[in-house]
MARLOMAR-305069 format. One line per 5 residues: number of its first residue (from 1); for each residue x, y, z of C-alpha. Coordinates in nm, 3 decimals. Example, Ala and Ser with C-alpha at 12.3 -4.5 7.8 and 13.67 -1.06 7.14 Angstrom:
BEGIN
1 = 1.230,-0.450,0.780 ~ 1.367,-0.106,0.714
//
This chain:
BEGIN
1 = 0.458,-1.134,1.594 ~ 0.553,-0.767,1.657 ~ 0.854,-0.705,1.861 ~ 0.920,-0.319,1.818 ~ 0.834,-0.075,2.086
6 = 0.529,0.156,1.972 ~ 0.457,0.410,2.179 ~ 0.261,0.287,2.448 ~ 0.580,0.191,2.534 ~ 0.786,0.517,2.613
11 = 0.717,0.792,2.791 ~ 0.628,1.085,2.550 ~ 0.488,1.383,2.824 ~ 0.705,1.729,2.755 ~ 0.914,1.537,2.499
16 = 0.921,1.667,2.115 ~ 0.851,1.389,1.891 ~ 0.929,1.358,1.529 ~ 0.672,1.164,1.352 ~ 0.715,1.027,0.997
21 = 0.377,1.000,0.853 ~ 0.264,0.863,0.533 ~ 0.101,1.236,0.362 ~ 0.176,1.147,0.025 ~ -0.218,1.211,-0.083
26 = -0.367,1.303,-0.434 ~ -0.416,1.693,-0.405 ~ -0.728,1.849,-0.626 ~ -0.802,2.212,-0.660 ~ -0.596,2.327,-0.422
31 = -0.739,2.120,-0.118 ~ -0.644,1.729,-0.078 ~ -0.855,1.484,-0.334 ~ -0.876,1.220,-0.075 ~ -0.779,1.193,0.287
36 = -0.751,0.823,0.392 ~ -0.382,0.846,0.445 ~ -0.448,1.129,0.684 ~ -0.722,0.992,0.866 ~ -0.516,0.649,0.893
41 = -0.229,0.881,1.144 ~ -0.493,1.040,1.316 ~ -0.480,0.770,1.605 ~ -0.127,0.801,1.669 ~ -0.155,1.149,1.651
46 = -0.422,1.220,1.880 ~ -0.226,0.949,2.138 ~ 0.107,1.154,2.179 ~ -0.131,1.481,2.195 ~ -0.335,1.319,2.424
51 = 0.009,1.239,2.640 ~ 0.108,1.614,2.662 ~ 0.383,1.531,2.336 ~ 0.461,1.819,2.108 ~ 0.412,1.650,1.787
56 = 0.636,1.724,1.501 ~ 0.542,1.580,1.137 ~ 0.710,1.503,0.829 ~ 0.624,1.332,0.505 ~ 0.726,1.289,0.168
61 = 0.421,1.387,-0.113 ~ 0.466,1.352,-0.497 ~ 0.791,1.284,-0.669 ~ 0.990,1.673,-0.669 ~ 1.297,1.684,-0.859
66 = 1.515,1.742,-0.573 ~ 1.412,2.084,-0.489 ~ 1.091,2.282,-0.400 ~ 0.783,2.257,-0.648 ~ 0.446,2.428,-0.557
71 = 0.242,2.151,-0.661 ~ 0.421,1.919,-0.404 ~ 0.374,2.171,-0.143 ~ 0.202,2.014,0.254 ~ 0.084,2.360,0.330
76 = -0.343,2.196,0.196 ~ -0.212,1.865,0.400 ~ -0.139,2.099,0.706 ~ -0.434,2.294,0.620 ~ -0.668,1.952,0.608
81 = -0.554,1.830,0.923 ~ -0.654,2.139,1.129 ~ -0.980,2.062,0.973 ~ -0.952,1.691,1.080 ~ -0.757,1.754,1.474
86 = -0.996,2.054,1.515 ~ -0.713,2.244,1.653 ~ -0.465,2.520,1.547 ~ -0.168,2.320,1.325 ~ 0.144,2.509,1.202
91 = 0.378,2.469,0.937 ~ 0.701,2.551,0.861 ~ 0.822,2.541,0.493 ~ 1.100,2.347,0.513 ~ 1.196,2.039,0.698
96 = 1.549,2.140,0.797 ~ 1.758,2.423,0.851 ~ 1.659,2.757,1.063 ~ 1.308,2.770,1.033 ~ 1.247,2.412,1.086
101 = 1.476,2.451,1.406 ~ 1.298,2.807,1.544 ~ 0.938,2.611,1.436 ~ 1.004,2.328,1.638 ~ 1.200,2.527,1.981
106 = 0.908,2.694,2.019 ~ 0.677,2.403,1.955 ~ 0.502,2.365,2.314 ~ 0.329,2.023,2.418 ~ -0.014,1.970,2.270
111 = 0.037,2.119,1.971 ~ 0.124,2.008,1.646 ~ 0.384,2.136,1.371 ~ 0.382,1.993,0.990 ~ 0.721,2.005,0.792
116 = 0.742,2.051,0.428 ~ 0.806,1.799,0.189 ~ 1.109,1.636,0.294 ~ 1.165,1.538,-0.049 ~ 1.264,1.902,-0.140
121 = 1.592,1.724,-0.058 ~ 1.756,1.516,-0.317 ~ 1.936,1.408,0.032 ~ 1.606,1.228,0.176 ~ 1.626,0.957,-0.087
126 = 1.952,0.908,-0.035 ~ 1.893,0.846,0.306 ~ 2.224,1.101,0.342 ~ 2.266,1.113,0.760 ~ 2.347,1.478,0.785
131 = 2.005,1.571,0.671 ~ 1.896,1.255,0.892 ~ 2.102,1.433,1.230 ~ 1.942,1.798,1.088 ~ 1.560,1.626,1.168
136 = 1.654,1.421,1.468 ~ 1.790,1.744,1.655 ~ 1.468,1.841,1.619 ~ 1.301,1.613,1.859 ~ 1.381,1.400,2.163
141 = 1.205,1.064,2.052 ~ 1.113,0.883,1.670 ~ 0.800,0.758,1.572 ~ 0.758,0.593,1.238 ~ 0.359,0.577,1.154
146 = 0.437,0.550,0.740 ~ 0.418,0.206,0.691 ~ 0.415,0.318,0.306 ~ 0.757,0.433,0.336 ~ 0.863,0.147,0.525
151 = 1.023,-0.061,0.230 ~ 1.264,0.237,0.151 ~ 1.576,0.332,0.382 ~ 1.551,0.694,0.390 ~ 1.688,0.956,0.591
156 = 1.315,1.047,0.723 ~ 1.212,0.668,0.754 ~ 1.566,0.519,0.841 ~ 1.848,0.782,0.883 ~ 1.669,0.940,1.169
161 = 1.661,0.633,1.426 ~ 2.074,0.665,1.390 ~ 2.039,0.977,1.646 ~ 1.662,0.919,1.805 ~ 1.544,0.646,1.964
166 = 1.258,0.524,1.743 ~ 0.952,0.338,1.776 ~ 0.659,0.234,1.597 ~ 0.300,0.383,1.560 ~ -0.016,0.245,1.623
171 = -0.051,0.241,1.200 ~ 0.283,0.055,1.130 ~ 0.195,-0.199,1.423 ~ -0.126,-0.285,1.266 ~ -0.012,-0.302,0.896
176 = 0.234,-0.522,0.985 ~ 0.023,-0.730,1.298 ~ -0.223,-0.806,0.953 ~ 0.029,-0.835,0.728 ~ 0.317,-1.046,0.915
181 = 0.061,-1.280,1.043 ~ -0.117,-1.319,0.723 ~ 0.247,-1.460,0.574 ~ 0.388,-1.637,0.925 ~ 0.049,-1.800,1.036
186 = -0.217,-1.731,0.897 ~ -0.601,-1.949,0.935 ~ -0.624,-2.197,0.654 ~ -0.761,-2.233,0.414 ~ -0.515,-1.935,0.274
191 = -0.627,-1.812,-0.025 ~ -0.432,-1.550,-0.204 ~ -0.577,-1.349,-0.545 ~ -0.312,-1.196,-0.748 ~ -0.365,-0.951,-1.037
196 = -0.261,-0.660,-1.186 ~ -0.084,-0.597,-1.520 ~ 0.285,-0.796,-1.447 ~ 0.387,-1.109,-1.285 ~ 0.763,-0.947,-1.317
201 = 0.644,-0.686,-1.037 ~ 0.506,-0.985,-0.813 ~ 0.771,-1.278,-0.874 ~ 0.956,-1.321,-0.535 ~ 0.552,-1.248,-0.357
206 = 0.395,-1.532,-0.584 ~ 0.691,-1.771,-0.506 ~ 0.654,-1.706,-0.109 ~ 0.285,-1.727,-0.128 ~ 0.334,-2.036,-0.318
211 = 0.481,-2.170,-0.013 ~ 0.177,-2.034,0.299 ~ -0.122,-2.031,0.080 ~ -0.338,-2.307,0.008 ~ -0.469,-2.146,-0.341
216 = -0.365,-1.842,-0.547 ~ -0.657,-1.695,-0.762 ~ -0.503,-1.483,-1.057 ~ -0.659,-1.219,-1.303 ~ -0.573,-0.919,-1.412
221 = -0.306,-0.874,-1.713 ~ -0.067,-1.100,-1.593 ~ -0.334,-1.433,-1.641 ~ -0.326,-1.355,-1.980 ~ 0.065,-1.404,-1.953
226 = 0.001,-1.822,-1.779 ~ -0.278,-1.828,-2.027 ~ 0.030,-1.808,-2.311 ~ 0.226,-1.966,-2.149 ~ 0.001,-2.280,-2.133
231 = -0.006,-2.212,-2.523 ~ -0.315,-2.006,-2.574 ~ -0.355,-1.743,-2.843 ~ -0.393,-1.402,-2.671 ~ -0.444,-1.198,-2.969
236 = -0.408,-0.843,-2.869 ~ -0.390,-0.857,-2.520 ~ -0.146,-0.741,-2.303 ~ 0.148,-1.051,-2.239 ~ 0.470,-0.971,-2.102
241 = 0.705,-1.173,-2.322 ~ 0.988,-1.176,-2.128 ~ 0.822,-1.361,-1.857 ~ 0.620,-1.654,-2.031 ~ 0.915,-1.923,-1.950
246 = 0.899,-1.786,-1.573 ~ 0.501,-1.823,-1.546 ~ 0.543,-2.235,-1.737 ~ 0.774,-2.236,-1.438 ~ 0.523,-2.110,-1.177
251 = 0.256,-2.281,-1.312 ~ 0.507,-2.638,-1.284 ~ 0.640,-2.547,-0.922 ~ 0.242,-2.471,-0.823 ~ 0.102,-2.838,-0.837
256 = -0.255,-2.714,-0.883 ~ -0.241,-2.404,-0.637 ~ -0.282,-2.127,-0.914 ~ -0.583,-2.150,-1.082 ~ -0.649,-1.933,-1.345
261 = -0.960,-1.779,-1.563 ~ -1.227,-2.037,-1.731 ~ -1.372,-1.740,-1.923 ~ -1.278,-1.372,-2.031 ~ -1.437,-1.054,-2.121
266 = -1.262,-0.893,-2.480 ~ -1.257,-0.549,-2.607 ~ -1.164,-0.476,-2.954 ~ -0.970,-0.174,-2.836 ~ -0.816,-0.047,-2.520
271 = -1.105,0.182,-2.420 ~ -1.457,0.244,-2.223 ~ -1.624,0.270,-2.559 ~ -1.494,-0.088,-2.654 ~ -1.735,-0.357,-2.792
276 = -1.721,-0.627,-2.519 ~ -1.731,-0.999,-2.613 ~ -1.750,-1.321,-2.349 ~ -1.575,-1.626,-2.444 ~ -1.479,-1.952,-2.245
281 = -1.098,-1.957,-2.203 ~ -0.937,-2.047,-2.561 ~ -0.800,-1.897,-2.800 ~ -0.897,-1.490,-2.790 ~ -0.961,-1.420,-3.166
286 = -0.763,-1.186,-3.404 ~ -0.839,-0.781,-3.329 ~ -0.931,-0.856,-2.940 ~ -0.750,-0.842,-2.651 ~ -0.874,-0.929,-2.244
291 = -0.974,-0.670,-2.028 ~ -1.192,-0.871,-1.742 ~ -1.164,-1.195,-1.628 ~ -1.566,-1.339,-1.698 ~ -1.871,-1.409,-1.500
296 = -1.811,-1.733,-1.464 ~ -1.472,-1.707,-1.369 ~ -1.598,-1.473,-1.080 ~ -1.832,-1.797,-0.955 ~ -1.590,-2.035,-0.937
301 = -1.342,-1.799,-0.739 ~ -1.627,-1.691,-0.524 ~ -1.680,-2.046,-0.416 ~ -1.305,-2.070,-0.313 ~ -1.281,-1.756,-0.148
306 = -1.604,-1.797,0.035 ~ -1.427,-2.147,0.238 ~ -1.130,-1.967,0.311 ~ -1.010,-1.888,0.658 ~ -0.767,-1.577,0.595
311 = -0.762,-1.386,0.246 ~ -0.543,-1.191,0.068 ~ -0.589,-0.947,-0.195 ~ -0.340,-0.742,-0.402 ~ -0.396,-0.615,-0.767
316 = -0.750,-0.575,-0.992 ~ -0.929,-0.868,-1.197 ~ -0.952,-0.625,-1.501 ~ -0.958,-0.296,-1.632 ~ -1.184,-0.146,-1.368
321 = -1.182,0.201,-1.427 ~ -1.343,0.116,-1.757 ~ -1.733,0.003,-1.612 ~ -1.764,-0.242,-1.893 ~ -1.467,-0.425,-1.765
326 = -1.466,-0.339,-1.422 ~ -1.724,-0.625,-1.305 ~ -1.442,-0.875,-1.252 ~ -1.294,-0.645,-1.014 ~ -1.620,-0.593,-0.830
331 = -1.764,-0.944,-0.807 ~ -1.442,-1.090,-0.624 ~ -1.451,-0.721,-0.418 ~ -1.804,-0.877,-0.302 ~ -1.678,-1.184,-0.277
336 = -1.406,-1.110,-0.023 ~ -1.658,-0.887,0.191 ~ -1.931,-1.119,0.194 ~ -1.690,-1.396,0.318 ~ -1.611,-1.449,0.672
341 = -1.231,-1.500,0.628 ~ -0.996,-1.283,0.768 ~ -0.952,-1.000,0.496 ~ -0.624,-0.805,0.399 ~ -0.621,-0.587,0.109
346 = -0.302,-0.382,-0.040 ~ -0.185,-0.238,-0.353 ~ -0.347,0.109,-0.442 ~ -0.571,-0.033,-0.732 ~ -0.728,-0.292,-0.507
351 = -0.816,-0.045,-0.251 ~ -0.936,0.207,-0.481 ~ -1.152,-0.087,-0.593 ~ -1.277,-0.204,-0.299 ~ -1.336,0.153,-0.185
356 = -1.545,0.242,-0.524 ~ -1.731,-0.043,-0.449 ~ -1.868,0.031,-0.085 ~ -1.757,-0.225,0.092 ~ -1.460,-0.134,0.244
361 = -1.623,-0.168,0.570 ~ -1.630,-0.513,0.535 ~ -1.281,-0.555,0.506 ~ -1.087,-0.667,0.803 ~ -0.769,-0.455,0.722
366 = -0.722,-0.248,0.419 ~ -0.329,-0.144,0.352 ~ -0.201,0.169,0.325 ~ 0.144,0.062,0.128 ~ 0.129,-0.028,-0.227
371 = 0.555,-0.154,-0.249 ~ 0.543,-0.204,0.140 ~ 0.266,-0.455,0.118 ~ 0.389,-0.620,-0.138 ~ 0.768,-0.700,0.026
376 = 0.582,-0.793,0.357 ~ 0.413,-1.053,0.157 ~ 0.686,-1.146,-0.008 ~ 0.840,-1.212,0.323 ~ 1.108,-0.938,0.346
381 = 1.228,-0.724,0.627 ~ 1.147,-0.329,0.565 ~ 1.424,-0.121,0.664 ~ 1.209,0.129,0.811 ~ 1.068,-0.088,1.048
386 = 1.425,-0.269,1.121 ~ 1.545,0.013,1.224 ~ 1.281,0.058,1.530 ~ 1.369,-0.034,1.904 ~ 1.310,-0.408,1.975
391 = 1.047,-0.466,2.293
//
């Protein structure tokens, strides 16, 4: 299923290698907020120490405007990591250009060297090759461990493997090991649960999974838009217009694989504070909109997720960062841990979910790529991966 080199396949002892990382973490107080996307390199990392490698890092964090912005700054990421490696780890604060260059000359095997925010560059999202050549003279070798910059051809993610050899780290092999095989061949039954505000953001990944899985379980905003477009009233609730003729479409080309919610939880605002009203699906009445798909939705996708052989989970049943309308969201989280299906999970709300729940553990393979995830399940080629050295 995965035929790009990683590194187990070169020979990285007394070479300099450029590593593009996925550091784009949520930064609090000065320090990092939360370091999953850290912890996820650290096994690549430790590898190319572990093989005498000088390891050079880069990474994109925030959105800058093209130039440098304090806030965006991976001096606490460089900071957290000597924390995390228990070893010295410098930084240089920029990612091209002389310092970069001196930072990296004298970079000796073993040790570890953290470039600033490569998106200090309006180049970098262009994916302009001089500021590609500028990082690959850097370093001797490639390795791309972001598999949430995957989807995007940039110069740090793309542009580079024009004047490096690249390969793959152990992260972006397993991402897409889980991923890939979950779309090419995955066990049946398949079961797919879709949610999230929009079925506009997940068109071209509900028509592929229309074709692989077995039975796609939807909540989340964009039921409400099939629930309109099989005629309901929605009241208040959140329907993208635009798209009702697309989901009568969906809901035609399905033949009984989508199954939607058989009851809802209201609010008669969008807040925590909300009064909260059950009702069996129907029309939702005037002053309420949906926020949770109900309890007894939750059973009857329970049952179907529980028989399942591989399942896959992108987007939230509900408004879960509101508790009154975050039980939706938690009873399929349980549902998909206490099953015994294979378990992928992907999309930043669904892992925050499943995280704030506790049972991450239980998860076979949590994603680290919100957009990546989404085009591998879609069944798309990432240019960032492309890119890499075939085996």
């Amino acid at each position: 299923m995965f035929n790009k080199k990683t590194i187990r396949d070169i020979d990285v002892a007394n070479k300099k290698v450029l590593v593009r990382v996925d550091f784009n973490v949520p930064l609090k107080d000065g320090g990092v907020g939360d370091d999953t996307r850290i912890r996820a390199a650290l096994p690549t990392i430790t590898y190319l120490l572990d093989h005498h490698a000088a390891v050079i890092l880069c990474s994109h964090l925030g959105r800058p405007k093209g130039g440098p912005e304090e806030k965006y700054s991976l001096k606490p990421v460089a900071t957290h990591l000597e924390v995390l490696l228990g070893r010295k780890v410098d930084f240089a604060s920029d990612c091209i250009g002389a310092e970069a260059a001196a930072a990296a000359k004298n970079l000796q095997p073993g040790n570890v060297l953290v470039l600033e925010n490569t998106r200090f560059h309006a180049e970098e999202e262009k994916n302009d090759l001089e500021m590609a050549k500028q990082l690959a003279s850097l370093a001797d070798v490639f390795v791309n461990d972001a598999f949430g910059t995957a989807h995007r051809a940039h110069a740090s993610t793309e542009g580079v493997t024009h004047f490096l050899p690249g390969v793959a780290g152990f992260l972006l092999e397993k991402e897409i090991r889980y991923l890939g095989q979950a779309v090419a061949d995955p066990q049946h039954p398949f079961v797919a649960i879709m949610g999230g505000a929009k079925i506009s953001d997940k068109i071209g990944v509900i028509r592929n999974l229309l074709k692989k899985a077995d039975t796609i379980l939807i909540g989340g905003g964009m039921a409400n838009t099939f629930l309109k477009a099989k005629g309901l009233e929605l009241a208040d609730s959140l329907v993208e217009a635009d798209s009702l003729p697309l989901a009568a479409e969906l809901l035609k080309e399905a033949a009984g694989k989508i199954h939607l919610p058989v009851d809802l939880v209201l609010g008669d605002k969008f807040e925590a504070e909300a009064a909260v009203k059950n009702i069996v699906v129907g029309n939702v009445p005037a002053g309420w909109r949906v926020l949770d798909i109900g309890p007894q939705t939750v059973e009857v996708y329970a049952k179907v997720i529980n028989g399942a052989g591989t399942v896959v989970w992108n987007g939230p049943m509900g408004v879960f960062e509101f508790p009154n309308f975050a039980k939706g969201t938690y009873g399929i989280a349980k549902a998909v841990a206490d099953s015994k299906a294979v378990s992928i999970i992907g999309g930043g709300e669904s892992v925050a979910a499943i995280q704030q729940s506790g049972l991450a553990d239980k998860i076979t393979h949590i994603s680290t790529g919100g957009g990546a995830s989404l085009e591998m399940l879609e069944g798309l080629e990432l240019p960032g991966v492309a890119a890499l050295q075939d085996k």
